[in-house]
One Martini backbone bead per residue (centre of mass of N, CA, C, O) as a GRO file, in nm:
protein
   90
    1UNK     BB    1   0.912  -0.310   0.583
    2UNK     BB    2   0.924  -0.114   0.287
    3UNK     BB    3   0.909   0.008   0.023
    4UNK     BB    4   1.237   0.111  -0.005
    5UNK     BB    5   1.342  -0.184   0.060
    6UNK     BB    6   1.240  -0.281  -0.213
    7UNK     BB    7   1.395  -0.113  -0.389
    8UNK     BB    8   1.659  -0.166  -0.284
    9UNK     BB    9   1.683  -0.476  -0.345
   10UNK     BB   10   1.687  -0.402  -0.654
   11UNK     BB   11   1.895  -0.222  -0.652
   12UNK     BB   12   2.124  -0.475  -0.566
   13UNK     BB   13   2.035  -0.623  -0.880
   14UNK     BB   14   2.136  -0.375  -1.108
   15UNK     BB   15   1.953  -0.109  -1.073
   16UNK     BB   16   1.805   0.186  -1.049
   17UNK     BB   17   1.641   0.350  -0.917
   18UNK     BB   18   1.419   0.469  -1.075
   19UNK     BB   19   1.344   0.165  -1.198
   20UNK     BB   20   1.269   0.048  -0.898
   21UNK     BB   21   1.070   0.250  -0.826
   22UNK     BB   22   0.875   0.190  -1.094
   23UNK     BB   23   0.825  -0.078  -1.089
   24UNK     BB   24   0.698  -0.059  -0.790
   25UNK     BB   25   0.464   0.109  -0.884
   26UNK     BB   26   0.387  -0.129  -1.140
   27UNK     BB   27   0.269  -0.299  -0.939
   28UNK     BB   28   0.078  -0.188  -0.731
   29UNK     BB   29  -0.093  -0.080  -0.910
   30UNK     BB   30  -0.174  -0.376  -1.083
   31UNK     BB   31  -0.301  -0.482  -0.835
   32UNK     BB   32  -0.546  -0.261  -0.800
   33UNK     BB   33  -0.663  -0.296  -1.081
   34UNK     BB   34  -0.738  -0.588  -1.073
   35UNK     BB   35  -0.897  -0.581  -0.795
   36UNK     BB   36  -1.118  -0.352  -0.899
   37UNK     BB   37  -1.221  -0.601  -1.133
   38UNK     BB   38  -1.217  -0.874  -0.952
   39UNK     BB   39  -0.931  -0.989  -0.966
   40UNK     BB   40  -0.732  -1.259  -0.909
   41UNK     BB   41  -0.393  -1.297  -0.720
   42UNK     BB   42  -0.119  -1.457  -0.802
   43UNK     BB   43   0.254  -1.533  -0.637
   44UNK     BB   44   0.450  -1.717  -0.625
   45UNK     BB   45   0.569  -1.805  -0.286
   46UNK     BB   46   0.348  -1.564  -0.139
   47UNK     BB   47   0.049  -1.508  -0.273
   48UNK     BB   48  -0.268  -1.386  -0.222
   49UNK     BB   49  -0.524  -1.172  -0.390
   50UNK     BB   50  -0.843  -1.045  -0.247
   51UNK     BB   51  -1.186  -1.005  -0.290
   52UNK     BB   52  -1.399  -0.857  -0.054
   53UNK     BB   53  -1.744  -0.865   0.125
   54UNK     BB   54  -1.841  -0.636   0.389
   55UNK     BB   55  -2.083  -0.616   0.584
   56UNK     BB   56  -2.349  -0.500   0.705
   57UNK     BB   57  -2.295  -0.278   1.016
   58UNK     BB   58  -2.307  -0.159   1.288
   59UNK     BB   59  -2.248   0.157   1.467
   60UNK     BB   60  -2.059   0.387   1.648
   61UNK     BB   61  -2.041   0.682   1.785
   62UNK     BB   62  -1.777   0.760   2.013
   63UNK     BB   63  -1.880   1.079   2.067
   64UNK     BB   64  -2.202   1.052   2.045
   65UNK     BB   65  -2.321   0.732   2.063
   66UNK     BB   66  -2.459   0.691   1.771
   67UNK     BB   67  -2.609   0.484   1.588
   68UNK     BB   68  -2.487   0.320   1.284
   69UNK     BB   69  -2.488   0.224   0.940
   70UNK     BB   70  -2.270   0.031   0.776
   71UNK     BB   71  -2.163  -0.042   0.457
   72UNK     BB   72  -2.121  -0.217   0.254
   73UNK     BB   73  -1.775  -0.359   0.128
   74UNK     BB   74  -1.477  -0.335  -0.010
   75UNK     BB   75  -1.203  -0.582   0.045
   76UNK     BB   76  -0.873  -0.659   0.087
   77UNK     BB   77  -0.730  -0.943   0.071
   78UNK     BB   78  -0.464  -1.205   0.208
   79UNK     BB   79  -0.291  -1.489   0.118
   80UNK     BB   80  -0.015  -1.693   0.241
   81UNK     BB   81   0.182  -1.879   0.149
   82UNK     BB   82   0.314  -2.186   0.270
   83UNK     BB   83   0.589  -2.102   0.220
   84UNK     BB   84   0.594  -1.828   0.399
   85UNK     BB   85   0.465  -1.963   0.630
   86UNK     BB   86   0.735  -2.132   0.699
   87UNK     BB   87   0.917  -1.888   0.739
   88UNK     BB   88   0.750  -1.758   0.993
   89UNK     BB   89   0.809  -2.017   1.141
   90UNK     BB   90   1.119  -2.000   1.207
   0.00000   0.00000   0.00000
């Protein structure tokens, strides 16, 4: 399932395409929003998204053999609620 499906599914629900387009990419931004100032978000029935620090670690260019050093960084995490789990597992 990509956006388009997601977008396509609102529209199912009778709005118009335009406003489920607006919809979903007013979730994403918002997501993106709080996870950037450092919240945790949760969805029931759905899942947590959460930001981790990512250690910095030893890396390899592939192409000259050379190696680097990678620095810490943030990276999102999403942990998928129990029900999801449960869906998934049928």
């Amino acid at each position: 399932m990509i956006k388009k499906d997601l977008v396509n599914r609102i529209v199912s629900l009778g709005f118009s395409k335009k406003k489920a387009k607006e919809a979903m990419e007013a979730i994403i931004e918002g997501i993106g929003e709080s996870l950037s100032r450092g919240e945790k978000i949760q969805i029931q029935g759905l899942g947590s998204f959460d930001i981790r620090i990512a250690k910095e670690r030893r890396g390899r260019n592939p192409k000259t053999g050379e190696t680097l050093k990678i620095p810490s960084r943030k990276v999102p995490v999403f942990r998928p609620a129990p029900i999801l789990r449960e869906k998934v597992r049928k």
